[in-house]
MARKOL-314477 format. One record per residue (C-alpha): chain; x, y, z negated. Coordinates in pm, 1 decimal. Each point is the difference from the previous one (the first is absolute). Example, Ala and Ser with C-alpha at 12.3 -4.5 7.8 and 13.67 -1.06 7.14 Angstrom:
% MARKOL-314477
<kette->A	u->1230.0	v->-450.0	w->-780.0>
<kette->A	u->137.0	v->344.0	w->66.0>
END
This chain:
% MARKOL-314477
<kette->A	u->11870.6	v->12061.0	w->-9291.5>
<kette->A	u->-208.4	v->180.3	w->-283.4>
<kette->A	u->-333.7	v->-174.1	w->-47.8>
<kette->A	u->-273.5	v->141.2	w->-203.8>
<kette->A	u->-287.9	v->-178.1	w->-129.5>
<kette->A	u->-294.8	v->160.8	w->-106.4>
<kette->A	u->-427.4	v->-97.2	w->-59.4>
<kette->A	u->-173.3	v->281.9	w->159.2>
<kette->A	u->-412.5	v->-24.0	w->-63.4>
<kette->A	u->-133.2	v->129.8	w->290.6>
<kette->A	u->186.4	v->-215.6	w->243.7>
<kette->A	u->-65.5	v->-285.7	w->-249.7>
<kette->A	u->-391.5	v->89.8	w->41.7>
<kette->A	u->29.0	v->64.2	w->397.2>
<kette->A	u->119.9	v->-385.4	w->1.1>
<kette->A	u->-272.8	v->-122.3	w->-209.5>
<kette->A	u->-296.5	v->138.9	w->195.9>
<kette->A	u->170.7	v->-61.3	w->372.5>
<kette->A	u->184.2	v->-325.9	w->-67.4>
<kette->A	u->-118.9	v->-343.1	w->-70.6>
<kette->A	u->-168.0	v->-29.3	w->-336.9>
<kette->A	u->224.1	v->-156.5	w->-255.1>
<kette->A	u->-295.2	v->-166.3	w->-158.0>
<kette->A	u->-359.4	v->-45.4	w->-44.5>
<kette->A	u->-28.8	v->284.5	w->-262.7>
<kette->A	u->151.9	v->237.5	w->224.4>
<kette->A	u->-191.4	v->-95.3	w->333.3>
<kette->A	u->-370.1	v->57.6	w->-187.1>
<kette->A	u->176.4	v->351.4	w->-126.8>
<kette->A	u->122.9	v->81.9	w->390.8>
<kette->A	u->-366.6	v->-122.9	w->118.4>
<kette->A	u->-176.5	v->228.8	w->-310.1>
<kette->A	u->264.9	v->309.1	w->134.3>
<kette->A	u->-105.5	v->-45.2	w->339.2>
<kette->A	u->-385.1	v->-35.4	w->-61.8>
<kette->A	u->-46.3	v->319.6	w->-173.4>
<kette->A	u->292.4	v->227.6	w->102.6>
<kette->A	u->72.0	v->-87.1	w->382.0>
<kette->A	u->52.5	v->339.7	w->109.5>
<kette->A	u->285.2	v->10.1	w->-271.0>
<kette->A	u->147.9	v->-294.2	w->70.1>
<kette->A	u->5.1	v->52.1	w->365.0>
<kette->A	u->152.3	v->338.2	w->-44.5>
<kette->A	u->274.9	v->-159.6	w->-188.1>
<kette->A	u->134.6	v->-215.3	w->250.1>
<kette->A	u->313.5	v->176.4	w->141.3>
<kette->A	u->69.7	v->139.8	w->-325.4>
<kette->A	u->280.6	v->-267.9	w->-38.2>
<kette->A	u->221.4	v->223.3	w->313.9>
<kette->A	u->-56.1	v->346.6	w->-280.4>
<kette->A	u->83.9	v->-240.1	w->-263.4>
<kette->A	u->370.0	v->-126.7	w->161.7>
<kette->A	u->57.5	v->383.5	w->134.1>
<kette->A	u->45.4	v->106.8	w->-365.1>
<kette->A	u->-132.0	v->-302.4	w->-299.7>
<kette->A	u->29.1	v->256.3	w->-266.3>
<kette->A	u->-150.2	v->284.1	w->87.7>
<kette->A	u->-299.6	v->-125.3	w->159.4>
<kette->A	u->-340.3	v->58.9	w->-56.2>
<kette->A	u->-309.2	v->-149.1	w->177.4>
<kette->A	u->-255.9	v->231.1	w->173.2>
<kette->A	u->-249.1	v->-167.5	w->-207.7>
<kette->A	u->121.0	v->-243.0	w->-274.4>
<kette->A	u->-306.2	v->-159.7	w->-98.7>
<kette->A	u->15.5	v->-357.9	w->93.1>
<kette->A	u->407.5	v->36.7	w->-107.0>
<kette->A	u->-160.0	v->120.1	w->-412.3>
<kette->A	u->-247.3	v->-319.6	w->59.7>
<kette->A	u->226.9	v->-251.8	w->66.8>
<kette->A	u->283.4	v->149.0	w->-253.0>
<kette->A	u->-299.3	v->27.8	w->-277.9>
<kette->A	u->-123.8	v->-411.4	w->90.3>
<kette->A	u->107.3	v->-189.2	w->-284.6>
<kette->A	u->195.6	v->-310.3	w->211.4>
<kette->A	u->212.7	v->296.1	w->172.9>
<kette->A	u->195.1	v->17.2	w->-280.2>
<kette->A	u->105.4	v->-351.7	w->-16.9>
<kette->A	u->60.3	v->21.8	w->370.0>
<kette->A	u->249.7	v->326.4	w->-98.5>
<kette->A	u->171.1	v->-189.7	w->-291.9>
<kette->A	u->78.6	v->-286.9	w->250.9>
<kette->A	u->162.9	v->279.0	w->232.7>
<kette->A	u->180.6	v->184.9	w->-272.9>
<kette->A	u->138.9	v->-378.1	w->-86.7>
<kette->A	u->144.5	v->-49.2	w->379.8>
<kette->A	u->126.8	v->338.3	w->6.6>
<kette->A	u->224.0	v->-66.7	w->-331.6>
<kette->A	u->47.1	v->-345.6	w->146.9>
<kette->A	u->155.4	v->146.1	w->313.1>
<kette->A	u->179.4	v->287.7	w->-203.1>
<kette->A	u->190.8	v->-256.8	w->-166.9>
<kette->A	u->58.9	v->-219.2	w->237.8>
<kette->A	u->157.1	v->298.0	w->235.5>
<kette->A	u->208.0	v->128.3	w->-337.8>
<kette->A	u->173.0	v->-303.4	w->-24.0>
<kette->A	u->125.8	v->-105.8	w->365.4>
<kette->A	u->-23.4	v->432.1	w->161.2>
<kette->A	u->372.5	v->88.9	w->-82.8>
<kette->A	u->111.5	v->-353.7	w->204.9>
<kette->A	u->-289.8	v->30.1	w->218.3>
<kette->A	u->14.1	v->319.2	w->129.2>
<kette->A	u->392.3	v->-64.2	w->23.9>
<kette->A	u->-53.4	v->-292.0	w->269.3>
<kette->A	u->-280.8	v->126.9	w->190.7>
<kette->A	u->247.3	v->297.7	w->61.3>
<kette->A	u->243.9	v->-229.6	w->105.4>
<kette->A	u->-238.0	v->-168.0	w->198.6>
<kette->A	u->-227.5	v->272.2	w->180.9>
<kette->A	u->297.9	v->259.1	w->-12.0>
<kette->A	u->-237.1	v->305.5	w->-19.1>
<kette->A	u->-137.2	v->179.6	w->-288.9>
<kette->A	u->-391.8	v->-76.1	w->-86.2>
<kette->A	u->-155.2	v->288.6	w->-154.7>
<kette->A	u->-206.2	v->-16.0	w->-385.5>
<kette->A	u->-350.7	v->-206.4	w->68.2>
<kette->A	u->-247.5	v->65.5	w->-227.3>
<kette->A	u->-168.2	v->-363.8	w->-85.8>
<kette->A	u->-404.8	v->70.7	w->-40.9>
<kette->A	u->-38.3	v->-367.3	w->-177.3>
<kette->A	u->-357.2	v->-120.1	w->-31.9>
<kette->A	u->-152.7	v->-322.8	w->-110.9>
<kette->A	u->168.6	v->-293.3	w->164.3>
<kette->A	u->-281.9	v->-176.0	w->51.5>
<kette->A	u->-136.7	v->237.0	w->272.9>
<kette->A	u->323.6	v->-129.9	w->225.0>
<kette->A	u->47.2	v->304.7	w->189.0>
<kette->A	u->295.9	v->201.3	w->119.2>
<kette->A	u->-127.3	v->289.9	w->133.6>
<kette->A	u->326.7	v->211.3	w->184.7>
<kette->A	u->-231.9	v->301.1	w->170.3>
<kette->A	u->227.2	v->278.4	w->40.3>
<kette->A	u->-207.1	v->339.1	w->11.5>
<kette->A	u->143.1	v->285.9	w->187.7>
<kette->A	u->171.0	v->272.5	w->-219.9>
<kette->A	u->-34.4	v->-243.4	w->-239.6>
<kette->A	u->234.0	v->157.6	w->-364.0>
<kette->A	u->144.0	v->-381.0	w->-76.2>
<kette->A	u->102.8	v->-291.6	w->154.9>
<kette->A	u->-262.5	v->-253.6	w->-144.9>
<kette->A	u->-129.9	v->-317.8	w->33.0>
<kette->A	u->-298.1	v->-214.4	w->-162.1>
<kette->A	u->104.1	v->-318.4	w->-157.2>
<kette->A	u->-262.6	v->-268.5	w->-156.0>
<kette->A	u->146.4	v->-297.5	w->168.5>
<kette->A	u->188.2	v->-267.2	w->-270.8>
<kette->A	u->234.1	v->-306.6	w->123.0>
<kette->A	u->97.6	v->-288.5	w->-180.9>
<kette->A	u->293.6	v->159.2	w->-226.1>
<kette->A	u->34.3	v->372.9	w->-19.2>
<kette->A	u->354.0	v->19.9	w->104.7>
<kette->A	u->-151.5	v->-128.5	w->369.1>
<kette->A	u->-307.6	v->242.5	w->-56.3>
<kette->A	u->258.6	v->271.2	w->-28.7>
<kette->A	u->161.7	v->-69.7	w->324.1>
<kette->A	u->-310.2	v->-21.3	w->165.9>
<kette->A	u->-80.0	v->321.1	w->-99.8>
<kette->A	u->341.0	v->105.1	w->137.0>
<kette->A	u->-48.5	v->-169.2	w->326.9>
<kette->A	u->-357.7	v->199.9	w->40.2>
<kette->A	u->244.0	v->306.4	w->-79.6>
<kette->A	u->244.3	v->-67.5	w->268.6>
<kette->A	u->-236.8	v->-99.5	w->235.3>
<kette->A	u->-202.8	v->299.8	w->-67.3>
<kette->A	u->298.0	v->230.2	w->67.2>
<kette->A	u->48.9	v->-196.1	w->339.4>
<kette->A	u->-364.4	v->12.9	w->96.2>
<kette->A	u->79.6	v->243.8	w->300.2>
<kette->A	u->335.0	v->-154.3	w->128.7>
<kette->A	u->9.6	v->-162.7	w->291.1>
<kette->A	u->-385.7	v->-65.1	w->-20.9>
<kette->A	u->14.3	v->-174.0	w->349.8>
<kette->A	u->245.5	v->-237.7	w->-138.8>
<kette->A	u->-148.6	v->-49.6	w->-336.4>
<kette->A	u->46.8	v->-361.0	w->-62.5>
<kette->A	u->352.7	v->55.6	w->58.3>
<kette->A	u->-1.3	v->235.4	w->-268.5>
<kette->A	u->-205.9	v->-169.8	w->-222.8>
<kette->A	u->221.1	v->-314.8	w->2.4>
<kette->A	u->295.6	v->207.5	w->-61.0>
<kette->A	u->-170.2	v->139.6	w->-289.0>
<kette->A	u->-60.6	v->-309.4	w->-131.4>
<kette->A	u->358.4	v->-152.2	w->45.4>
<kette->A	u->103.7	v->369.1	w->-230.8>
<kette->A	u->-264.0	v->-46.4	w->-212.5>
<kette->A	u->-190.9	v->-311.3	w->-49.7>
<kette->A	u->289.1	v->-243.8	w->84.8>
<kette->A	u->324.1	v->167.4	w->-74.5>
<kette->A	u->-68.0	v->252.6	w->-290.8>
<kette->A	u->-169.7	v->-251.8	w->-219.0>
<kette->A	u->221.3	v->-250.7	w->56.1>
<kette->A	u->257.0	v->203.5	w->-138.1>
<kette->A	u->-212.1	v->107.6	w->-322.1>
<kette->A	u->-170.4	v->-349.6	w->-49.7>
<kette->A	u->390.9	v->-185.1	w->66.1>
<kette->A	u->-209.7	v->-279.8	w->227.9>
<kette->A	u->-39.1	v->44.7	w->372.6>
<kette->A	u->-397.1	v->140.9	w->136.3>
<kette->A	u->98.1	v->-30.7	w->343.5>
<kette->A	u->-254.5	v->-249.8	w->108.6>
<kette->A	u->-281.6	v->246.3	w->-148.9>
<kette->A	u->-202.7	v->258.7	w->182.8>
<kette->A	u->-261.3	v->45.9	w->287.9>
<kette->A	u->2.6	v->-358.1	w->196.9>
<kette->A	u->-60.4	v->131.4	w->289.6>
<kette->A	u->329.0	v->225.4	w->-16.0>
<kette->A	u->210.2	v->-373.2	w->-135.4>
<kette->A	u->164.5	v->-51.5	w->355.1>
<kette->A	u->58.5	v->383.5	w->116.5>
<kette->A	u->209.4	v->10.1	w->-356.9>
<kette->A	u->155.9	v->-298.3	w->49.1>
<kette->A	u->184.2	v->151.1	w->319.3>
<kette->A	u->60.7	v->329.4	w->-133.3>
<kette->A	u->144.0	v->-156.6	w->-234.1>
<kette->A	u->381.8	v->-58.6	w->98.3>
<kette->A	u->5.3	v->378.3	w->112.3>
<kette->A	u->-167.5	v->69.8	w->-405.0>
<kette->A	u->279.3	v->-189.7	w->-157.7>
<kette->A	u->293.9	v->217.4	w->235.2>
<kette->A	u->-255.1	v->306.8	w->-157.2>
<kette->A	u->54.1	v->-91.7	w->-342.1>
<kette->A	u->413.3	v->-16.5	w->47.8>
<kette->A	u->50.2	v->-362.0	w->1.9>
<kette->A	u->297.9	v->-173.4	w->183.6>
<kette->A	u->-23.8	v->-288.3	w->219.4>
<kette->A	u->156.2	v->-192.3	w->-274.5>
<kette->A	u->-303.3	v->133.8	w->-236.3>
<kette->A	u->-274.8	v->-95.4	w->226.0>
<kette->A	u->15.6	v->-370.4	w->-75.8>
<kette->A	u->-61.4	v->44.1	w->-395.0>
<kette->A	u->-309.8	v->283.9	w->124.9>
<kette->A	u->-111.1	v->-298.0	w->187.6>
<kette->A	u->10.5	v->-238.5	w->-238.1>
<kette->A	u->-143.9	v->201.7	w->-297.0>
<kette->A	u->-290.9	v->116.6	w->269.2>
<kette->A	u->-91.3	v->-328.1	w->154.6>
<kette->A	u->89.9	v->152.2	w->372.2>
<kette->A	u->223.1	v->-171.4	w->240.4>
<kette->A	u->126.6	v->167.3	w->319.6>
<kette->A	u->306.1	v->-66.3	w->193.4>
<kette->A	u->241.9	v->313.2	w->-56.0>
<kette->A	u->226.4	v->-87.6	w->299.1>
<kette->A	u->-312.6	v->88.5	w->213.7>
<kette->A	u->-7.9	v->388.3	w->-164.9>
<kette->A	u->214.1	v->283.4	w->88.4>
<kette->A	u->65.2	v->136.0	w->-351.5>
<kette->A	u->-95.4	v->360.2	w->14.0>
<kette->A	u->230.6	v->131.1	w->-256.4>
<kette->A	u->-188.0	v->371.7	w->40.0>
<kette->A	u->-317.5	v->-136.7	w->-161.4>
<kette->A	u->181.6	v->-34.0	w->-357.0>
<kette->A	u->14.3	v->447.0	w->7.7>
<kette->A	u->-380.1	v->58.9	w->148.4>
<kette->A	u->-267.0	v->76.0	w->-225.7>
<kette->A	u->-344.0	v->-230.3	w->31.0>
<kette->A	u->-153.3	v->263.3	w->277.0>
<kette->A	u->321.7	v->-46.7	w->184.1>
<kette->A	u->-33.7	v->-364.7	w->-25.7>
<kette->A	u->-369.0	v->-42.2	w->143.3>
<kette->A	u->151.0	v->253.6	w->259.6>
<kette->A	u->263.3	v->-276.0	w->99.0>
<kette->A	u->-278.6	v->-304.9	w->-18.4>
<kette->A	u->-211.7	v->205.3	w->240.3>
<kette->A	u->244.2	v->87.9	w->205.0>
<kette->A	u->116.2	v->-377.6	w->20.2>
<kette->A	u->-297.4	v->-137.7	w->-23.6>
<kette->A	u->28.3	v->-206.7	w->334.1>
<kette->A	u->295.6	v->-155.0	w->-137.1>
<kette->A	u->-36.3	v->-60.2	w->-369.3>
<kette->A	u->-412.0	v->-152.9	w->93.4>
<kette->A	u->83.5	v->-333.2	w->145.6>
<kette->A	u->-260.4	v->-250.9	w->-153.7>
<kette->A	u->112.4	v->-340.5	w->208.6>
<kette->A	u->309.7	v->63.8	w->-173.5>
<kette->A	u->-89.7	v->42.1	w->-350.6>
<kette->A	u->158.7	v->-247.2	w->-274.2>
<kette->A	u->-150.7	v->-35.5	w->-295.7>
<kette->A	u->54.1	v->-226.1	w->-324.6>
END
């Protein structure tokens, strides 16, 4: 997985004026905008979708509330905070990417292809993953910051991943999304953190992982003899004798898997007889 993070002003702008203000400052400058240059601003309110299609070759059909905003004096503290994140994040991904992208191969078992990361200021706390038709790169907007940047760096894989399932399976998409989350949320940063994430995630998907979960462990290759240590390190019980180990899963990739849940789903979604620790 390549990731590529960059600070792109116009997107960084189109946040500002359409997003919730950041502060007071900013909110009187949005009001001001709006007051005296509505037809402008109006105008400029699906320029985000030109934006994504190609971020750095566009060029608004009229960019004078974009020269207002970039000329206001607290912008460029607001663009010096961004610039900050984005080398915050840039480091962050240098250090773990060569073991990261490693496991989440070994995990998702298909390629992802290059993202490019339009970072803006984290205190907007938006992830905005739009994807324009004929769009020239695969991007998403990140200004969203969790409490280490390790976990704010598989967040922003997990948006990834989920983007790139976004179509599959849509009538079964919280089977999908919980299997994303066991790949991504659970099992991938357990593995780059050392400490188990399993009980984290959406709480409404906590018991529809929870009995995926026996078939998940069989995905990731472990034995019968294995399972007891997952379960232990993860803080799920389940009775193994009670599972036909489907020695298959261990050679699927992830869309294979979610395949095999769906597929199964009458058997492997049994809430009376859910065990949990």
């Amino acid at each position: 997985m390549n990731l590529k993070f960059f600070v792109n002003d116009y997107i960084l702008v189109w946040n500002l004026l359409f997003q919730a203000s950041i502060s007071e400052r900013i909110q009187t400058f949005k009001q001001k905008l709006w007051l005296n240059y509505k037809k402008q601003y109006n105008g400029s309110f699906q320029d985000n979708i030109s934006i994504l299609k190609d971020p750095k070759n566009f060029i608004p059909n009229d960019d004078t509330i974009y020269n207002m905003m970039m000329e206001y004096a607290n912008y460029e503290k607001v663009k010096k905070n961004t610039e900050k994140f984005r080398i915050d994040l840039l480091k962050t991904w240098d250090d773990i990417k060569k073991n990261s992208a490693q496991e989440l191969k070994d995990i998702l078992r298909f390629d992802i292809k290059p993202y490019q990361v339009l970072v803006i200021d984290p205190r907007l706390d938006i992830v905005d993953k739009t994807t324009p038709k004929n769009r020239k790169v695969n991007t998403i907007v990140w200004g969203k910051k969790y409490d280490d940047l390790t976990k704010t760096i598989v967040y922003l894989i997990f948006e990834i991943v989920q983007k790139e399932l976004q179509h599959y399976k849509e009538e079964y998409k919280e089977i999908v999304q919980a299997v994303v989350e066991l790949a991504v949320l659970n099992e991938f940063h357990t593995r780059i953190s050392k400490h188990s994430h399993y009980l984290t995630g959406d709480p409404s998907l906590k018991f529809l992982k929870r009995q995926i979960y026996p078939y998940w462990l069989m995905y990731l290759g472990a034995t019968k003899e294995e399972m007891l240590s997952y379960m232990m390190r993860d803080q799920i019980a389940f009775d193994i004798d009670k599972y036909t180990f489907e020695k298959q899963l261990k050679k699927v990739d992830l869309y294979t898997f979610i395949d095999f849940c769906i597929k199964n789903q009458k058997y492997i979604v049994k809430i009376n007889e859910l065990e949990i620790i």
